[in-house]
DOLUMTOR-425493 format. One record per residue: residue number from 1; chain; x, y, z of N, C-alpha, C in turn. Coordinates in pm, 1 decimal. Example, Ala and Ser with C-alpha at 12.3 -4.5 7.8 and 13.67 -1.06 7.14 Angstrom:
<atoms>
ATOM seq mol     n_xx     n_yy     n_zz    ca_xx    ca_yy    ca_zz     c_xx     c_yy     c_zz
ATOM   1   A   1319.0   -569.0    780.0   1230.0   -450.0    780.0   1320.0   -330.0    780.0
ATOM   2   A   1285.0   -225.0    708.0   1367.0   -106.0    714.0   1290.0      3.0    787.0
</atoms>
This chain:
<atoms>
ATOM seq mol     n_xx     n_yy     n_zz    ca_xx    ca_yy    ca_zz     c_xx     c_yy     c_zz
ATOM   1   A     84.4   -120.2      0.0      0.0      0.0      0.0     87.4    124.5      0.0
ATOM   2   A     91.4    210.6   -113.1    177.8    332.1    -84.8     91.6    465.0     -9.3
ATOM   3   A     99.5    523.9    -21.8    123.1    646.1     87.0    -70.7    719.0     -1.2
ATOM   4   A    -99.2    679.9   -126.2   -169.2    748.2   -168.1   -314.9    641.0   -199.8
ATOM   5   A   -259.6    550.5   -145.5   -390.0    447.3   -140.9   -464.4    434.9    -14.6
ATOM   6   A   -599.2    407.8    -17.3   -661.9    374.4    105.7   -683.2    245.2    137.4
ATOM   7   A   -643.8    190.3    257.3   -656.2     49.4    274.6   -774.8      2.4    290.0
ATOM   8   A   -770.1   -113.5    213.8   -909.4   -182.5    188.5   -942.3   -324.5    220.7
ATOM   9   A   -853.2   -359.5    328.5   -856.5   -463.1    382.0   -799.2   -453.9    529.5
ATOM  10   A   -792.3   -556.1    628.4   -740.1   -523.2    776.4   -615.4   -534.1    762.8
ATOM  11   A   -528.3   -664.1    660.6   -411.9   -661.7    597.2   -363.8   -525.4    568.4
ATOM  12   A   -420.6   -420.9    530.6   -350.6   -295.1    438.0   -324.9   -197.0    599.0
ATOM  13   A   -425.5   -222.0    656.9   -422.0   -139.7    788.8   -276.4   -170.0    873.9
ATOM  14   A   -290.8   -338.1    893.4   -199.7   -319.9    990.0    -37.0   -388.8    962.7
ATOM  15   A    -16.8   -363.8    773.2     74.6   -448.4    765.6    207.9   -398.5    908.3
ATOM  16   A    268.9   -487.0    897.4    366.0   -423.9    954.2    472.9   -357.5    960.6
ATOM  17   A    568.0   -358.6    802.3    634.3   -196.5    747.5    578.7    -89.3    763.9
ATOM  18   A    410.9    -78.0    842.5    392.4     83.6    823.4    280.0     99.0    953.7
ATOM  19   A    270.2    -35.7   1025.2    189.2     42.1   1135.8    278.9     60.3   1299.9
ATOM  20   A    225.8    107.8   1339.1    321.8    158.1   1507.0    238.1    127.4   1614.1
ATOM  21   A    236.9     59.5   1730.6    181.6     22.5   1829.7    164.5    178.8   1901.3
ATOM  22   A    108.8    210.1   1983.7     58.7    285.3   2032.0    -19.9    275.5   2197.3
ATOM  23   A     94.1    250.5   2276.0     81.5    226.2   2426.5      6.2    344.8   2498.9
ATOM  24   A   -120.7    359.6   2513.7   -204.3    464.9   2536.8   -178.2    503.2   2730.4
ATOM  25   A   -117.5    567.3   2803.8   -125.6    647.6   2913.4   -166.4    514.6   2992.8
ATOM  26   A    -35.5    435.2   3004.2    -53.5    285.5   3066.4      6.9    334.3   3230.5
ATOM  27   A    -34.7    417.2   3294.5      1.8    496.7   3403.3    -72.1    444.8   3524.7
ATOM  28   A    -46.2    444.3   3683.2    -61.0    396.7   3767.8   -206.0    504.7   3839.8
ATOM  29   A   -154.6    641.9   3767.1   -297.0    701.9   3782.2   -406.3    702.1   3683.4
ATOM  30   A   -355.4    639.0   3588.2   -511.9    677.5   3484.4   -496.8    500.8   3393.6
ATOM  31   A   -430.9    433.2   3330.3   -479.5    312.5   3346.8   -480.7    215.1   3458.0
ATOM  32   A   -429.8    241.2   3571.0   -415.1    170.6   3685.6   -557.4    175.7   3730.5
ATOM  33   A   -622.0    290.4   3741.8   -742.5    298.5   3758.4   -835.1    280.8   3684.6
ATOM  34   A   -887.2    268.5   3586.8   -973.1    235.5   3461.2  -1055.7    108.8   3537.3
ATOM  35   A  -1155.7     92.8   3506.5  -1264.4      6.3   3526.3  -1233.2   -131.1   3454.5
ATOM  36   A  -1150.1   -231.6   3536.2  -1125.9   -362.9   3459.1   -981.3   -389.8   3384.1
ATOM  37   A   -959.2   -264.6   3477.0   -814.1   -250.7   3436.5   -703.3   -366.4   3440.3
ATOM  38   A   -696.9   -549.5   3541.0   -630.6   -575.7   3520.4   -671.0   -672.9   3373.5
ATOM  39   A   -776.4   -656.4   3320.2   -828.8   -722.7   3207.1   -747.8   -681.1   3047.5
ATOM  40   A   -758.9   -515.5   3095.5   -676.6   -427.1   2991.1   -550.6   -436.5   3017.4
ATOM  41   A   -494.2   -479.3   3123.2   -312.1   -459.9   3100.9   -307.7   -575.2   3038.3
ATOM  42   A   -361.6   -706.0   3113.6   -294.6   -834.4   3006.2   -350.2   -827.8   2894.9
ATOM  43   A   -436.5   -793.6   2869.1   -497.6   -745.5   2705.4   -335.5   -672.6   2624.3
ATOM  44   A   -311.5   -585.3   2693.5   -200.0   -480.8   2606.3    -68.8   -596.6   2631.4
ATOM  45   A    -33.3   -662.4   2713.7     88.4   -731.6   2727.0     39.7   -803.9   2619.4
ATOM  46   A    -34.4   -885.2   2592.7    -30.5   -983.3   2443.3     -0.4   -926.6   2361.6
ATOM  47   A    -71.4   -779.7   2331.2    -44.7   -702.8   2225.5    105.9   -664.9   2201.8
ATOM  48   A    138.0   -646.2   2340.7    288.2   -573.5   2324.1    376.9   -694.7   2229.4
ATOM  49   A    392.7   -793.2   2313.3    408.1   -910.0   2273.4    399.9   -926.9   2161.8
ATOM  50   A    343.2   -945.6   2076.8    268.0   -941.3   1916.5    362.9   -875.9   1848.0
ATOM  51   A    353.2   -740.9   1897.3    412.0   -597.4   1829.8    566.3   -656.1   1821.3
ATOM  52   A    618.1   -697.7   1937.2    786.0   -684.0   1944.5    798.6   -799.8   1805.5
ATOM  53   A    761.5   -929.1   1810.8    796.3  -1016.9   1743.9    757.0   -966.5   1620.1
ATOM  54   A    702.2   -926.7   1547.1    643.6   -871.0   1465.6    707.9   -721.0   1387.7
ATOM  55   A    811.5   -661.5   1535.5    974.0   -568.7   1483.6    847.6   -455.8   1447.9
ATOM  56   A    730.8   -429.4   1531.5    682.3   -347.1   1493.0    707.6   -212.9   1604.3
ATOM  57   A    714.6    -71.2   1561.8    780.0     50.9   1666.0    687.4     29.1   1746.1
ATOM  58   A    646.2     61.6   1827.4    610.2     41.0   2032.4    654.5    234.1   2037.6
ATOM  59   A    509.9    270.6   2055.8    530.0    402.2   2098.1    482.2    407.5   2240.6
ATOM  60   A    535.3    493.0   2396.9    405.7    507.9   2455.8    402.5    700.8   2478.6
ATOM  61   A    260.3    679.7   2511.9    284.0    800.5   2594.3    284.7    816.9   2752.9
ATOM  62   A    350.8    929.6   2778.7    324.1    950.6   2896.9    279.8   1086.8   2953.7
ATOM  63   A    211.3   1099.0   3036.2    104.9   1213.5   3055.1    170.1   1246.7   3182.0
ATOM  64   A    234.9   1385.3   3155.0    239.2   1432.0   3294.6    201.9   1607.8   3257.0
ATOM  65   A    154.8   1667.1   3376.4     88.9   1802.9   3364.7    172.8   1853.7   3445.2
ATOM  66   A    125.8   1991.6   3351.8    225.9   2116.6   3425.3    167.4   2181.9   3551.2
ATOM  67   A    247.4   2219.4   3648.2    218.3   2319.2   3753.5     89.4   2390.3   3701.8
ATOM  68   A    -35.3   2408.9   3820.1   -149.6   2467.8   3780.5   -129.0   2635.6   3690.0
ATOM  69   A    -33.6   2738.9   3751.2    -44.7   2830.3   3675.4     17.3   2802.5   3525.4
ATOM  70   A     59.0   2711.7   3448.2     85.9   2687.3   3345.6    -25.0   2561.3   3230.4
ATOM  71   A   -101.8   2587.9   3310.9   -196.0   2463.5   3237.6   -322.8   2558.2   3152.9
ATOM  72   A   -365.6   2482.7   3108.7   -443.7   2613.0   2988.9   -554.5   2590.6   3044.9
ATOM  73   A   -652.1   2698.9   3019.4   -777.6   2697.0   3060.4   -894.1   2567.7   3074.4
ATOM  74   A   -900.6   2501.2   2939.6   -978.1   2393.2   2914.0   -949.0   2307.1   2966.6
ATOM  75   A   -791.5   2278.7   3002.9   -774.4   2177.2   3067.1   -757.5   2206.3   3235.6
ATOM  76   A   -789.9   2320.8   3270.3   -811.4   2355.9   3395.5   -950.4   2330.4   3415.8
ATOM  77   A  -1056.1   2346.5   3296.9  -1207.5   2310.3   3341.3  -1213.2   2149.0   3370.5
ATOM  78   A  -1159.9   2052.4   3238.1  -1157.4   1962.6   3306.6  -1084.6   1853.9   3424.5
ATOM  79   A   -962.0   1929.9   3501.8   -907.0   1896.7   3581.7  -1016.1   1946.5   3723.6
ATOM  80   A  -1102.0   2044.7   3661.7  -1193.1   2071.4   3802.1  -1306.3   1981.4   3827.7
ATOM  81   A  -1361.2   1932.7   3709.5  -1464.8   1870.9   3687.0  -1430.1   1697.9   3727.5
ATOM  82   A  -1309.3   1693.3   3705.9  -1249.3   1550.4   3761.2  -1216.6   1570.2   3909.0
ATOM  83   A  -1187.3   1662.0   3996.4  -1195.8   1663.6   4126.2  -1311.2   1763.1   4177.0
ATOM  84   A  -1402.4   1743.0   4113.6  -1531.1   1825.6   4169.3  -1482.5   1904.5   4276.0
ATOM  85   A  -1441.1   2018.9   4217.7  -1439.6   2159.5   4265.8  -1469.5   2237.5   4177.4
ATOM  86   A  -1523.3   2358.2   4234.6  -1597.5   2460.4   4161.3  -1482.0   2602.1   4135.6
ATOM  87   A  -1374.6   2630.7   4162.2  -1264.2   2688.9   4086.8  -1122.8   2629.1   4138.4
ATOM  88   A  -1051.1   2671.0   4013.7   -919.5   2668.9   4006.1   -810.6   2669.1   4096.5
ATOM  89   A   -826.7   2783.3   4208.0   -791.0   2773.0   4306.0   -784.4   2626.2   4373.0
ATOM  90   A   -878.5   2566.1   4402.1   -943.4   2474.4   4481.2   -867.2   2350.6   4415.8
ATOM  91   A   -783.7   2309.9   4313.0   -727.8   2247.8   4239.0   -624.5   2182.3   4337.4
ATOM  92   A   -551.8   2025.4   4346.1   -510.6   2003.6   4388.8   -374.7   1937.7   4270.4
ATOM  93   A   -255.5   1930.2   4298.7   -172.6   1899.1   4213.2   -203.4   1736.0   4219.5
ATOM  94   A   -144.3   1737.6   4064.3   -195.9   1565.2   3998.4   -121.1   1564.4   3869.8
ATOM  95   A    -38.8   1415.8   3852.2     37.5   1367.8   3730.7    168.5   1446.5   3715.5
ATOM  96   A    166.6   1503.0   3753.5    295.8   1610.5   3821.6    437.0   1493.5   3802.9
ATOM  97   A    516.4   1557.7   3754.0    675.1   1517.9   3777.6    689.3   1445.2   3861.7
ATOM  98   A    718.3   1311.8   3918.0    774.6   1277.5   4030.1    664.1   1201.2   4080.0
ATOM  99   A    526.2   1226.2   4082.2    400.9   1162.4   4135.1    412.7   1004.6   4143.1
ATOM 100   A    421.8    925.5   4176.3    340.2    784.2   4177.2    281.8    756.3   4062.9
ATOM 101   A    177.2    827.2   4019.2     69.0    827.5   3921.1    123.3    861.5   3788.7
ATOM 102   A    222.0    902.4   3766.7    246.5    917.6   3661.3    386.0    789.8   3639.4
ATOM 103   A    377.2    689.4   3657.4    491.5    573.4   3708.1    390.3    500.6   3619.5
ATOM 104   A    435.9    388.1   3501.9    378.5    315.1   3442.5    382.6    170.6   3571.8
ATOM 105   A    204.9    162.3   3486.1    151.4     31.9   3594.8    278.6    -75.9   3591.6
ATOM 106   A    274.7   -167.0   3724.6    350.0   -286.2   3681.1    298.5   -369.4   3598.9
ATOM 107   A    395.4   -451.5   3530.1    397.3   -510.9   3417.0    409.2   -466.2   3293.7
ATOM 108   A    407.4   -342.8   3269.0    432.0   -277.3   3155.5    463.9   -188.0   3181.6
ATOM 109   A    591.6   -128.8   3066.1    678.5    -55.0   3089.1    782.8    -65.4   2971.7
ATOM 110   A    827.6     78.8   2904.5    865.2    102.6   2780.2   1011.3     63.6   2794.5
ATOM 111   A   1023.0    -63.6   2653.8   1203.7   -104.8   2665.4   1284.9    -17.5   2641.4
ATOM 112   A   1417.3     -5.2   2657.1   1519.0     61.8   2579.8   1489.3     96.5   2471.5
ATOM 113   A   1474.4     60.8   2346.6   1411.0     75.1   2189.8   1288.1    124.1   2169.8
ATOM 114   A   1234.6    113.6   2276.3   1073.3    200.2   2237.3   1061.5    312.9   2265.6
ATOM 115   A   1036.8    387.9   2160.4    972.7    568.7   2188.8    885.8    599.1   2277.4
ATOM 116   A    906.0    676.9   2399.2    819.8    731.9   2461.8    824.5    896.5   2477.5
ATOM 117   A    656.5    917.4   2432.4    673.6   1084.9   2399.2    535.6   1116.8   2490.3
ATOM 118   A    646.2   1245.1   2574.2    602.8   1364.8   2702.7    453.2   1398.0   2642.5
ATOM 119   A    336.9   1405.0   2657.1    221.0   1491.8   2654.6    159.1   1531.6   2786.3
ATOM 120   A     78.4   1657.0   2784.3     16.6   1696.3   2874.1   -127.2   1725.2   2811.5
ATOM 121   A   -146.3   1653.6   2689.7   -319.2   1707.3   2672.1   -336.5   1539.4   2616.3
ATOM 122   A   -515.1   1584.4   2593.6   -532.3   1366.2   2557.1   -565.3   1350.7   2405.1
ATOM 123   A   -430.9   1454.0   2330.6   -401.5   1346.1   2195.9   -250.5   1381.9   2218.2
ATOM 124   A   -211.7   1257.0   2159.3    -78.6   1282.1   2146.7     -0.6   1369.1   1982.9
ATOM 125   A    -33.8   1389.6   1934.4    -45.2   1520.2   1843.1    -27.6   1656.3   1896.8
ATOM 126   A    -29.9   1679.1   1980.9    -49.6   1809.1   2064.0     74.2   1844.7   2098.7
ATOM 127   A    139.0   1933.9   2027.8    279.3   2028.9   2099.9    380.9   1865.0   2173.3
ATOM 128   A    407.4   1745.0   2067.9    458.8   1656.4   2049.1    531.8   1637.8   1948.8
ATOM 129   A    697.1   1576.4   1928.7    694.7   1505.4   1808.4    680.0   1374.5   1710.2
ATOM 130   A    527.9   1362.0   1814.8    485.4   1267.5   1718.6    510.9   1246.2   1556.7
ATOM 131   A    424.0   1332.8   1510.6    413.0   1333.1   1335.0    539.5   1351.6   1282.3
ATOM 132   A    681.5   1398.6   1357.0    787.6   1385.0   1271.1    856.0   1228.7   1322.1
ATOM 133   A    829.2   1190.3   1430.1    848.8   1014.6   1419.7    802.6    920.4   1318.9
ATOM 134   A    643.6    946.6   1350.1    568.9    855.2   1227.2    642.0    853.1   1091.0
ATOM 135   A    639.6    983.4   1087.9    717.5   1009.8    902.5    836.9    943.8    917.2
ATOM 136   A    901.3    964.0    980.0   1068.9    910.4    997.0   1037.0    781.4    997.7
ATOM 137   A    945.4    690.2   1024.4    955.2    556.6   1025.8    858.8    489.3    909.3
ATOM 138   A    815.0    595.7    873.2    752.6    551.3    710.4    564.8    496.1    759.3
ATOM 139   A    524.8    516.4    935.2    438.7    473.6    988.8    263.2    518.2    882.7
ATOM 140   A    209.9    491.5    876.4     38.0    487.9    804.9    -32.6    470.5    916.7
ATOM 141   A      6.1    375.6    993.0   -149.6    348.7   1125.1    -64.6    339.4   1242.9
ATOM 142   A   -151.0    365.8   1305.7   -169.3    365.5   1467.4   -227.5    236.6   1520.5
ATOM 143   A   -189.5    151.3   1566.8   -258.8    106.6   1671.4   -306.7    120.5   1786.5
ATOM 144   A   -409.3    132.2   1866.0   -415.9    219.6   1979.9   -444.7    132.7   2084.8
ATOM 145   A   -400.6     95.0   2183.1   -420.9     92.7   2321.5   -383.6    121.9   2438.6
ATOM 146   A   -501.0    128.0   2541.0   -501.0    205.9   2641.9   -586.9    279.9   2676.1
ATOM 147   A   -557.2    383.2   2814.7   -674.2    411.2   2865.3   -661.5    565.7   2905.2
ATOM 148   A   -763.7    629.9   2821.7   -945.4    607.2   2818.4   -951.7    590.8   2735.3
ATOM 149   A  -1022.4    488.3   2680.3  -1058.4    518.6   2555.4  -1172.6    618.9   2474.4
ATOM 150   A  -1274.0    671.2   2573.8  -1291.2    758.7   2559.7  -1266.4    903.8   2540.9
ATOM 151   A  -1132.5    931.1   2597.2  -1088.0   1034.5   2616.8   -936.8   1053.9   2491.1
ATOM 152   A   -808.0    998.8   2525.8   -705.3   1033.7   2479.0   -703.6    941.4   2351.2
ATOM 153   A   -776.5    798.7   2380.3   -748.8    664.3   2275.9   -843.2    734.2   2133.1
ATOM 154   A   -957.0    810.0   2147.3  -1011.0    805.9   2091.8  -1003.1    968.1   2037.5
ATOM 155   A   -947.5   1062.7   2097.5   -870.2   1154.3   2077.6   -773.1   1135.2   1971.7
ATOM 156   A   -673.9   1106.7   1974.1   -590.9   1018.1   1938.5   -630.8    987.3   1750.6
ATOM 157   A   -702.1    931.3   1782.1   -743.3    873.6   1602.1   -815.1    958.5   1589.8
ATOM 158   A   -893.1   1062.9   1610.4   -978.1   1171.3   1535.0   -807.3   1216.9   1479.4
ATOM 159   A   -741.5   1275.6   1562.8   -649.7   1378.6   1509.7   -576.3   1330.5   1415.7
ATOM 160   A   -527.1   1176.4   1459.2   -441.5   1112.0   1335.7   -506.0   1121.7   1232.7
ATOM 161   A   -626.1   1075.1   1189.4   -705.3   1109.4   1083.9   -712.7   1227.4   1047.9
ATOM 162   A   -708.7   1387.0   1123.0   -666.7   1522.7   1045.0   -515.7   1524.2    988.8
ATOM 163   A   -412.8   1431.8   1061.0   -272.3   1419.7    975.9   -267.1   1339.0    872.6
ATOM 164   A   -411.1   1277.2    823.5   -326.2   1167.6    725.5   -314.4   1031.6    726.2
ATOM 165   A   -311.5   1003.7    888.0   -262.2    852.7    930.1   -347.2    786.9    945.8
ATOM 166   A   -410.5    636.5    944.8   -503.4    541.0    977.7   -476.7    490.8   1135.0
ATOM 167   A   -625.6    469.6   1171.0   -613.6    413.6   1305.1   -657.0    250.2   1366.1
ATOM 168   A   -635.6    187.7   1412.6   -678.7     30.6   1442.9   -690.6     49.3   1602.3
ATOM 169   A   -840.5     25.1   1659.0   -800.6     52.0   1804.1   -850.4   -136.1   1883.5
ATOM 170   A   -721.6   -180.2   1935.3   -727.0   -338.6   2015.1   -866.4   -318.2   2119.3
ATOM 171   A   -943.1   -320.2   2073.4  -1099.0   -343.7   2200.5  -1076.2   -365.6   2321.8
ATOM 172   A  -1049.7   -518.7   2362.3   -954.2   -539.9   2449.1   -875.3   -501.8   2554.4
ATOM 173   A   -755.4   -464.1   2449.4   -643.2   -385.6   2524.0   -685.1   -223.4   2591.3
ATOM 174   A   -832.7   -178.4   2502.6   -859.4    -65.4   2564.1   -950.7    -50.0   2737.0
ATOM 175   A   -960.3     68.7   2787.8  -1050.9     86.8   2834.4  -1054.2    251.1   2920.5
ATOM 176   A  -1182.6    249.4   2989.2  -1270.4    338.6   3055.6  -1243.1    383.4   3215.3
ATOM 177   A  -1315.6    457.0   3265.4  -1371.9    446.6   3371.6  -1488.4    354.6   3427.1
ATOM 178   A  -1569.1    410.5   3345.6  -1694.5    324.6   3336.1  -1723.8    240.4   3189.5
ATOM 179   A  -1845.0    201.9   3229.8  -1854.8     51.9   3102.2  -1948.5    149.4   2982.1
ATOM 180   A  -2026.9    247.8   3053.8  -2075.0    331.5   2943.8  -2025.8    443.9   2855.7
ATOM 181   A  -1916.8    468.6   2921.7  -1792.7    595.8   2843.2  -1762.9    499.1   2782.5
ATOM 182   A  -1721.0    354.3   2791.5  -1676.7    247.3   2699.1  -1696.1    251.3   2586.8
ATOM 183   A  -1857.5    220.6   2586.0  -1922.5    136.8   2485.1  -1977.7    234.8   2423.5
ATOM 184   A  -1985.5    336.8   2423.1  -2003.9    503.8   2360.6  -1932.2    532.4   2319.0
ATOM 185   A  -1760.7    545.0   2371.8  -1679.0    502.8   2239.7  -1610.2    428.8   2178.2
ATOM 186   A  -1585.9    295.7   2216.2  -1641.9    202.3   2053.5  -1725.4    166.4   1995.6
ATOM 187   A  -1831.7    216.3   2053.5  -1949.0    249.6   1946.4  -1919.8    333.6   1817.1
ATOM 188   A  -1892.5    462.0   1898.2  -1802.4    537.6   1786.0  -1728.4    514.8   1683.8
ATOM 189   A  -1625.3    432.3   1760.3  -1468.0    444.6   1673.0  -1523.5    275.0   1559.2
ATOM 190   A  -1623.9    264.7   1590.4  -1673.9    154.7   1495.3  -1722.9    188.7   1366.5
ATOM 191   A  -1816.4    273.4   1374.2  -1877.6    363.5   1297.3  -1808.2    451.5   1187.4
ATOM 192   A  -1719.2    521.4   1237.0  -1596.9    560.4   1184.0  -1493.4    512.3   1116.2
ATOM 193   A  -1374.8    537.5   1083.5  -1296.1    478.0   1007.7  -1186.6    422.4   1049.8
ATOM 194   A  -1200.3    366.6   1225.9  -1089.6    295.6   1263.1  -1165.3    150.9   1254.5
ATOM 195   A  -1111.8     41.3   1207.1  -1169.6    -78.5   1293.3  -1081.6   -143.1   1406.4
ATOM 196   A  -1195.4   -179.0   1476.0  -1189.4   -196.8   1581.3  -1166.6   -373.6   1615.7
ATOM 197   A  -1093.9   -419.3   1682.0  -1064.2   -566.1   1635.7   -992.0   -594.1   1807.5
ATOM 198   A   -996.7   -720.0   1852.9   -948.7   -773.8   1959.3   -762.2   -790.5   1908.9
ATOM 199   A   -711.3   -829.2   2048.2   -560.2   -847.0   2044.4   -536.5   -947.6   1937.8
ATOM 200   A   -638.2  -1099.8   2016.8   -602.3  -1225.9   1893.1   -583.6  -1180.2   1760.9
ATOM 201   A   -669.0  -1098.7   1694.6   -696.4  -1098.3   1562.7   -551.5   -982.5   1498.1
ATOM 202   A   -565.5   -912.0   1559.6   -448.3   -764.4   1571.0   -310.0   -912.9   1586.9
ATOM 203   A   -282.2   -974.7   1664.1   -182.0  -1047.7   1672.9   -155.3  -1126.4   1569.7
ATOM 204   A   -268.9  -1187.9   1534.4   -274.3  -1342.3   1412.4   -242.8  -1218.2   1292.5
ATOM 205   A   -330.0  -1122.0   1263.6   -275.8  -1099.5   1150.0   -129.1  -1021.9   1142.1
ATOM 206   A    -46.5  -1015.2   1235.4     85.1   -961.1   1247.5    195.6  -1086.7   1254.0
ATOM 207   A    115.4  -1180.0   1283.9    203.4  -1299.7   1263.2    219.3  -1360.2   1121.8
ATOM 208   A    100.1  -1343.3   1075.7    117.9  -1411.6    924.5    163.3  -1353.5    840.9
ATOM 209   A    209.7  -1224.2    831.8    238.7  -1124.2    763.1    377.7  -1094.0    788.1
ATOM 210   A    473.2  -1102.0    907.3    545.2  -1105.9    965.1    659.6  -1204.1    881.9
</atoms>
């Protein structure tokens, strides 16, 4: 598939000369906590798994936020709305440098060889150099897992899709808070132009292709 074709099969999506794993905010504060979360880490360890043998790039991110007077407005509304307080002030520091919470869960955790790129908002596109990696590695798709998938996972492939790039998000390997932010968005990302596929299948077809 070159650069000017659209893939038209799950083969074209996820060969493996051009797609990149995509370790979604596998963090002790925000996938550590996720609803079913130890379901989603061994979900993503198969995947990881998959990916390495398969010599496919292993990106993650990691989310840490800036000191409150440096954080932008929107994301000051929803840092309030996540600790139900009614202003800014009232804000308590979180994901911060050094935190606990920003420490990838055990069991997963980025090797020597794998890219991991700094964000503080929930796409990784954002004041990142993502898009000059992808290019440098000749990448087309994303694979996405991790958590939220409501929030950054699914973030995430809207924007890749304004750069250009295709998205594949592991079901599975993803998840929520709750089971209805879930299923609201992969409801979504179904509908849309990522498909959406379990680890097995994301794995089998990286093996045969491989």
């Amino acid at each position: 598939m070159t650069k000017q074709e659209v893939p038209l099969s799950l083969d074209d999506f996820l060969r493996p000369s051009q797609a990149a794993l995509v370790m979604w905010d596998f963090q002790k504060g925000l996938a550590g906590k996720a609803l079913h979360a130890s379901k989603v880490i061994a979900a993503a360890q198969e995947l990881l798994a998959a990916a390495e043998k398969a010599r496919i790039p292993v990106i993650w991110s990691r989310h840490i936020l800036p000191p409150r007077h440096l954080m932008s407005g929107p994301f000051k509304l929803f840092m309030m709305k996540k600790q139900k307080v009614t202003h800014p002030d009232q804000l308590t520091p979180a994901m911060e440098e050094g935190m606990e919470d920003t420490q990838f869960v055990d069991g997963l955790a980025p090797a020597p060889h794998h890219i991991v790129i700094q964000k503080s908002q929930p796409s990784l596109f954002v004041d990142t150099p993502l898009d000059l990696r992808l290019k440098t590695l000749g990448v087309q798709t994303l694979v996405l897992a991790g958590v939220a998938t409501d929030i950054g996972v699914e973030f995430t492939a809207r924007h890749a899709a304004a750069h250009g790039y295709y998205s594949v998000i592991a079901e599975d390997a993803t998840g929520s808070y709750t089971d209805e932010a879930q299923a609201r968005s992969i409801g979504f990302l179904k509908s849309w132009t990522s498909p959406v596929l379990s680890v097995r299948e994301i794995a089998e077809r990286w093996a045969a292709m491989s």
